[in-house]
C-alpha positions in Angstrom: 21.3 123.5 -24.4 17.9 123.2 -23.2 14.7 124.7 -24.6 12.9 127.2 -22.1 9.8 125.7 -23.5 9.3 121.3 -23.9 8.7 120.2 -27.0 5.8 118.3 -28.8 8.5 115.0 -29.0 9.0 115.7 -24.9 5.2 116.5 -24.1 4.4 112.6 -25.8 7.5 111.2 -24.0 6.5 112.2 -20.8 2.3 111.8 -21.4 1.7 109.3 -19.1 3.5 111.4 -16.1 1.8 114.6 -17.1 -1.7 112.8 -16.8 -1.1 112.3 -13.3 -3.6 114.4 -11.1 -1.4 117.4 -9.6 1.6 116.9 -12.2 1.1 118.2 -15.3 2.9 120.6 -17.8 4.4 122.4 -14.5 5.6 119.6 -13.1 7.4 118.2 -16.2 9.2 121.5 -16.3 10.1 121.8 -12.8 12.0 118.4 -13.7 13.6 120.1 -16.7 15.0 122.3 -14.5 16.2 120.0 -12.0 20.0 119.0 -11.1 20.2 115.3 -9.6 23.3 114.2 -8.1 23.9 110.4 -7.6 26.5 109.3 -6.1 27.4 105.7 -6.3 26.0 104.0 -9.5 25.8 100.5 -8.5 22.6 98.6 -6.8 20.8 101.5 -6.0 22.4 104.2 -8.0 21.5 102.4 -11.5 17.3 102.1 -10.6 17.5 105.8 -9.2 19.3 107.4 -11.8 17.4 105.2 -15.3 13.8 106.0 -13.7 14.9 110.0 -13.2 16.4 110.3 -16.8 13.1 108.2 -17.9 11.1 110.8 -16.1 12.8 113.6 -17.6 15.4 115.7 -14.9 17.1 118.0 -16.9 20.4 117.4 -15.7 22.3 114.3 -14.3 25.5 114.1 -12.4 26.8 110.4 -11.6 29.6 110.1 -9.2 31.6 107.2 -9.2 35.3 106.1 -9.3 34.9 102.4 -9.6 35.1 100.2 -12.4 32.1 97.0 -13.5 32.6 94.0 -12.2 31.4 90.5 -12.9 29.4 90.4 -9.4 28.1 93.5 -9.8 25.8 92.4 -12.5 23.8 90.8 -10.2 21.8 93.9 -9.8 23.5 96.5 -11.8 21.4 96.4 -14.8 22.9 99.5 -16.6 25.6 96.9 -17.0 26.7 93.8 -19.6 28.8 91.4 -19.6 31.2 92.7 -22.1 31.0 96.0 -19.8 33.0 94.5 -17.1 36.2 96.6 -16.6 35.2 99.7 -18.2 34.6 102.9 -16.1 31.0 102.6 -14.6 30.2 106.6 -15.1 30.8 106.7 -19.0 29.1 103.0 -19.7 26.0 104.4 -17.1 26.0 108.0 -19.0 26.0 106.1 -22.4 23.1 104.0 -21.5 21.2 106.8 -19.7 21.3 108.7 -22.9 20.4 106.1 -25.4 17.2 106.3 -22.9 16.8 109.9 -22.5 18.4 112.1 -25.4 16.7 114.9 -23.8 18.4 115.0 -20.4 22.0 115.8 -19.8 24.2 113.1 -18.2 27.6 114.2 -16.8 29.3 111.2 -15.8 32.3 111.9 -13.4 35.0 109.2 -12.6 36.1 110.1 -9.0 35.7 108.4 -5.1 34.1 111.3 -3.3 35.9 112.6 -0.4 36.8 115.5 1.6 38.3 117.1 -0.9 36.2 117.3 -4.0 32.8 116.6 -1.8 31.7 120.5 -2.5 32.9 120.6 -6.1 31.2 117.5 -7.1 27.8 118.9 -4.7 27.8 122.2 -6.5 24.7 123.1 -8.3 22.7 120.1 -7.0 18.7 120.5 -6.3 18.9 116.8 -4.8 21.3 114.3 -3.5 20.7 110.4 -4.2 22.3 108.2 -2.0 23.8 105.3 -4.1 26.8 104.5 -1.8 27.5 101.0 -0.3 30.1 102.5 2.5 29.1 104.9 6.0 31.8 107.3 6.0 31.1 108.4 2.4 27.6 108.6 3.2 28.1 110.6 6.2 30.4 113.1 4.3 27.8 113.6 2.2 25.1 113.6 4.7 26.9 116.6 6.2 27.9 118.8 2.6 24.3 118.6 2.0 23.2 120.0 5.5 25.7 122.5 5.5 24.7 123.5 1.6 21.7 122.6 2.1 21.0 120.3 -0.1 18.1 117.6 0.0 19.5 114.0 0.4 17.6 110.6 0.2 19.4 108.2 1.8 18.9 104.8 1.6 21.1 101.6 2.1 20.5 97.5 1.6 21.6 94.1 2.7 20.4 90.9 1.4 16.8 91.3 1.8 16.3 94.5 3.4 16.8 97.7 2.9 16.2 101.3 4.5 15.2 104.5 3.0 14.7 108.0 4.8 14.9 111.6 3.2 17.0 114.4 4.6 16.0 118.0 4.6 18.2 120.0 6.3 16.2 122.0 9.1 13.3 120.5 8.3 14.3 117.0 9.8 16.8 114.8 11.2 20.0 113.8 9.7 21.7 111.0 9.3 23.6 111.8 12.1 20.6 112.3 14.1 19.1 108.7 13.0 22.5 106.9 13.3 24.6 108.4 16.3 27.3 105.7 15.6 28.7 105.0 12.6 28.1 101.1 11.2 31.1 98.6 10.7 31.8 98.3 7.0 31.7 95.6 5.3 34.4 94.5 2.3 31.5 92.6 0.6 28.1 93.3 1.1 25.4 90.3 0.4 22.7 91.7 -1.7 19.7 90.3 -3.8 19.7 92.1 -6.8 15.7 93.3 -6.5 16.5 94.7 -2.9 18.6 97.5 -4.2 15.8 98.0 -7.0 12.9 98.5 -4.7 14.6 101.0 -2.8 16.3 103.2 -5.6 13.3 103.3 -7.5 11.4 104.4 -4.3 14.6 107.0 -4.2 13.6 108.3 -7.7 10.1 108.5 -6.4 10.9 110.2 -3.4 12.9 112.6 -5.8 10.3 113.2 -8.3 8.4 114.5 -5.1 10.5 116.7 -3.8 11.7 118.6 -7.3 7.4 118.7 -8.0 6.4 119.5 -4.6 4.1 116.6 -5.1 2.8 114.1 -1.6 4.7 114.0 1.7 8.6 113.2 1.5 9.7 111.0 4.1 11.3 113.7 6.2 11.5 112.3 10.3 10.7 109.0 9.1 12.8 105.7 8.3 11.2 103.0 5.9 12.3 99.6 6.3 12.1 97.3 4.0 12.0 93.4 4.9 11.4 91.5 1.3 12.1 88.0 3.0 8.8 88.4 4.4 7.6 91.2 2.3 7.0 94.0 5.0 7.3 97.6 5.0 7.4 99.3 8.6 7.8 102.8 9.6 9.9 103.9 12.4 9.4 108.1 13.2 12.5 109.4 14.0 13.2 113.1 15.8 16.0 115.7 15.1 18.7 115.7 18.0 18.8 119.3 18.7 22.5 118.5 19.9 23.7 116.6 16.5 26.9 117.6 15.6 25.7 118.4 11.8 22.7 119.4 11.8 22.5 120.6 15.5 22.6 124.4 14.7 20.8 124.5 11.5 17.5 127.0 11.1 14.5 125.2 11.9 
């Protein structure tokens, strides 16, 4: 269990973040008391989820039935070679903890879906979007609205990548952004430092939102175009008629 107060060994960990103008003792322990979900711990789950346990959230929850894989090391850096077959939760959890022993990491084995979606959302503070399909990312695009839940989304392909936060009645959706859902791909081509950019700007955007720190990208999409290394910013509007978020509380 978790101290109410942090500790001299946490207040050194953490000295470099606490320095920060605006962060400071209370923001370290409004990160204590945060629960981060991530679901997906591959290309962007594994930069999202080390730089929050590295910051200090208190509690972790990776979600994530699939095993390692020899292209997945790539850009899964939680990851070795002698790794590849074993569950990615429990090899992710172990190495989060060797980095963190002050953060709880619950590591849990299963695809989300329609049936364990709420279960596996419960309790959250913050969603992190670490999926590399649509209609799992949709599902949990709409748990979080209907919970509501804050959810930073954020999705990559060779190159580029995409990134907007979602705070339900506060913003759009995804629904709102993307009115039809994408084709999926079997394999997706990735760089492995495309996915890094935009989890650890996930983890950022995170840190921001438990700490009530800067402006979270709520009703804007950040693109990401590392072929030419380019960051643009497209404003996008909540559709008053969404079919998720349509008749959420403003």
């Amino acid at each position: 269990m978790r101290q109410e107060a942090l500790s001299d060994e946490e207040v050194l960990r953490y000295d470099r973040q606490i320095r920060v103008r605006g962060f400071g003792l209370e923001g370290q322990g409004k990160l204590r008391k945060a629960t981060v979900v991530v679901v997906g711990v591959g290309g962007l789950g594994c930069p999202a989820a080390t730089y929050l346990v590295a910051a200090g959230v208190g509690r972790m929850r990776l979600v994530d039935g699939g095993e390692i894989a020899l292209p997945d090391l790539n850009r899964q850096f939680l990851y070795s070679q002698e790794d590849v077959g074993k569950p990615k939760v429990e090899v992710a959890a172990e190495r989060l903890g060797e980095l963190n022993p002050y953060v709880e990491v619950e590591p849990i084995g299963e695809e989300l879906d329609e049936r364990n979606v709420g279960d596996l959302l419960e309790g959250a503070d913050l969603v992190v979007d670490g999926l590399d399909n649509w209609r799992t990312r949709f599902l949990v695009n709409e748990a979080c609205v209907r919970e509501g839940i804050p959810f930073i989304h954020a999705g990559v392909r060779g190159f580029y990548g995409q990134m907007t936060t979602i705070v339900p009645g506060e913003g759009p959706c995804l629904r709102c952004i993307l009115k039809a859902t994408p084709p999926e791909e079997d394999v997706i081509p990735v760089l492995g430092p495309t996915p890094a950019v935009l989890g650890s700007l996930q983890a950022l955007e995170a840190i921001k939102l438990i700490t009530g720190l800067g402006e979270p990208l709520v009703g804007r999409l950040l693109i990401f175009d590392g072929l030419h290394m380019k960051l643009e910013e497209i404003y996008v509007s909540r559709d008053r008629r969404c079919p998720v978020c349509g008749s959420a509380k403003s």
